[in-house]
C-alpha positions, -999 to 999 in steps of 0.1 A, spaced: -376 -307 433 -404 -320 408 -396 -292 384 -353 -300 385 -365 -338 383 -385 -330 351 -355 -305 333 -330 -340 343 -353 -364 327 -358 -336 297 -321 -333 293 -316 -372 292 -341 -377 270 -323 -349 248 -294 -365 244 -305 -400 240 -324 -383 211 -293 -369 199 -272 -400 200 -302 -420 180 -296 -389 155 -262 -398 155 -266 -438 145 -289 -431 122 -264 -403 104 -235 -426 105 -256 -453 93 -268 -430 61 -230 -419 57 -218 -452 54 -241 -466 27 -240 -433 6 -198 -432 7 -189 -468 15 -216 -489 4 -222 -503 35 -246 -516 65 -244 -522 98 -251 -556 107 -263 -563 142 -241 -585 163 -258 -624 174 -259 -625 211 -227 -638 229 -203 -660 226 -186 -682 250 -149 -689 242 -137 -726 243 -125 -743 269 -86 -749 276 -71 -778 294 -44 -757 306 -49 -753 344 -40 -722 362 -11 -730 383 -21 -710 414 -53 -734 417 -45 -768 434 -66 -796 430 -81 -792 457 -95 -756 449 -107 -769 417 -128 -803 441 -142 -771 461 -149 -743 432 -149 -762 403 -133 -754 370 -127 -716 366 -154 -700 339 -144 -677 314 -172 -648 306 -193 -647 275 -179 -623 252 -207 -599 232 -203 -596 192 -203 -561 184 -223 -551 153 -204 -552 118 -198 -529 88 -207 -553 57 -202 -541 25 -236 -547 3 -232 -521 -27 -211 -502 -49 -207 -468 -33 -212 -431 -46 -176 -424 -50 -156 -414 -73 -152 -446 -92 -189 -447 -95 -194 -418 -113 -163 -427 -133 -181 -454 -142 -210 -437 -150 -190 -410 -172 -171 -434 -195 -197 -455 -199 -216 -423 -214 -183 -420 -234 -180 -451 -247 -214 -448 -264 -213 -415 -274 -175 -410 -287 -177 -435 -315 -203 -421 -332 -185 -386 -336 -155 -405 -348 -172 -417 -375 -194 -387 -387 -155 -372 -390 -138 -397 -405 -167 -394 -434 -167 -359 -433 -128 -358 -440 -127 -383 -468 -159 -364 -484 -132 -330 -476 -106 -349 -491 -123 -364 -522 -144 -322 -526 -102 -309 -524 -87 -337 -546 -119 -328 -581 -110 -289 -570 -72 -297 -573 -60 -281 -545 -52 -308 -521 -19 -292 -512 -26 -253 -513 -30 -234 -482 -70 -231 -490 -75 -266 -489 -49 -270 -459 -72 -241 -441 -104 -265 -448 -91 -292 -433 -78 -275 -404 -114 -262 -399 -126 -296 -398 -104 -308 -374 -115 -273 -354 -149 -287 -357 -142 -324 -344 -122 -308 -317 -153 -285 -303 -179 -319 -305 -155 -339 -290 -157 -314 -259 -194 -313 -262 -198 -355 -258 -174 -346 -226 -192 -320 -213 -226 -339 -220 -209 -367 -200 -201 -346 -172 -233 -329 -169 -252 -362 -167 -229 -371 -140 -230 -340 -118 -270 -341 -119 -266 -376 -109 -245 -366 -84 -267 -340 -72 -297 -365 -72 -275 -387 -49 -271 -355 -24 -303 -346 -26 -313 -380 -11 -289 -380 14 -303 -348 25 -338 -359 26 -330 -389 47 -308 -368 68 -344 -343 76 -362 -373 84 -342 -385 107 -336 -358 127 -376 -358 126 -376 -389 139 -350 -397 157 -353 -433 140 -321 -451 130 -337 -482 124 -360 -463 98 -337 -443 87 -317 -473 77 -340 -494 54 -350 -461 42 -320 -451 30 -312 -485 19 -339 -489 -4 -332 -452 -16 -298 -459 -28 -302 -493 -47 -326 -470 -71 -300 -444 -73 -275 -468 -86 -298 -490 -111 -309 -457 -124 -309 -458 -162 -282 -437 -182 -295 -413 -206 -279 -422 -244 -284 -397 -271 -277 -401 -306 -253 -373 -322 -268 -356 -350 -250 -346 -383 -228 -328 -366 -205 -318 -395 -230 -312 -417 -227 -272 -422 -187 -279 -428 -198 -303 -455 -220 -273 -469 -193 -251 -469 -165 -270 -489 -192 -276 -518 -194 -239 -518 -157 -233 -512 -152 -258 -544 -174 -239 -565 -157 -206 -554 -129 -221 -565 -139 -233 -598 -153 -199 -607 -119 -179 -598 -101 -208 -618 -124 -197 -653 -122 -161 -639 -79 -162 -636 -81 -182 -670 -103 -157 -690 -85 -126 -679 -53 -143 -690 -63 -147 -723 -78 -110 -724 -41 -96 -709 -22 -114 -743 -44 -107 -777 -34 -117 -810 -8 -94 -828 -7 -85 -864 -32 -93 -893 -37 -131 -907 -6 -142 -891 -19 -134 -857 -24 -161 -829 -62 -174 -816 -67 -183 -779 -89 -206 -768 -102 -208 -732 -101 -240 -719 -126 -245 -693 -116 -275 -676 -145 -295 -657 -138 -307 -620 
């Protein structure tokens, strides 16, 4: 009898254990994905009287008993919203904001990098050939492959946020089943998230990202001026002059870009 009387008293304390677990974990979850706390409830409440009298008591049932009383009612506790949570919109938040700082700067660095391709094109004079067309198109391949860089930079900032945020969560989640605290558990994780969301973002400045295209069209423009003098002298050398005095001198004209 002592020995079923202890496994009862075992198994009761179990699963009061287990719904203290429970609390606690539905506490964590709701500050983590809805931003909120529980609030305990204040006691009772009484509701107000009303002068309305129950027909079925005469007056005098109500000399003998006295005015019927109506039970105190108990306020349950409440789900109050105190911070932002970690949803989606949060790290939305997080990732444009990253965006926003890092995205204008690339914009820039291209728009100075195409008007120094467009000025290099314009002294080579070959704006409108297929070369210069080719340049620009490699730019443009260039800005297209940064621009996916700032995203994925975003993105990765994000996800180790995100991972910090689970991480948490899991820690808190150990603990309680340690302790079988909800109380705990729930200033714990509390104070854990409000540092999660004030955590700093990480801003980088973009280097000279188009730096090695600008390199390359100076070259390009060279290679271009030296095919120019190169096409120019071996036209001259193809039509020599004909015939004694009366024969024709060329000049090569080397222009200067």
């Amino acid at each position: 009898m002592y020995q079923q009387n202890q496994d009862r008293q075992a198994r009761a304390d179990e699963e009061a254990r287990q719904q203290r677990i429970a609390v606690g974990r539905q506490q964590i979850d709701a500050l983590f994905d809805r931003g909120q706390t529980l609030v305990p409830g204040t006691g009772t409440v009484t509701p107000a009287k009303t002068d309305v009298t129950p027909g079925f008591l005469s007056p005098l049932m109500l000399s003998v008993f006295g005015e019927p009383k109506t039970a105190p009612t108990t306020v349950a506790p409440q789900w109050e919203t105190t911070q932002p949570a970690f949803d989606d919109a949060f790290y939305d938040k997080r990732r444009q904001a990253i965006l926003a700082n890092q995205t204008p700067q690339l914009q820039d660095q291209y728009q100075k990098a195409r008007e120094g391709l467009t000025y290099a094109l314009a002294r080579a004079g070959i704006t409108r050939s297929s070369a210069g067309a080719d340049k620009s198109a490699q730019l443009k391949s260039q800005y297209d492959v940064e621009s996916a860089n700032v995203a994925n930079k975003a993105e990765h900032d994000v996800s180790g946020l995100r991972g910090q945020v689970e991480d948490a969560r899991t820690n808190l989640i150990t603990q309680l089943q340690a302790t079988a605290d909800p109380a705990g558990s729930a200033n714990q994780a509390l104070a854990r998230t409000q540092v999660l969301r004030q955590q700093p973002l990480s801003y980088d400045t973009i280097g000279d990202v188009f730096s090695g295209v600008a390199a390359g069209v100076g070259n390009f423009v060279q290679g271009v001026r030296q095919k120019q003098l190169f096409d120019t002298y071996n036209t001259a050398k193809a039509n020599p002059a004909t015939g004694g005095g009366g024969g024709r001198s060329h000049t090569l004209v080397i222009q200067d870009y």
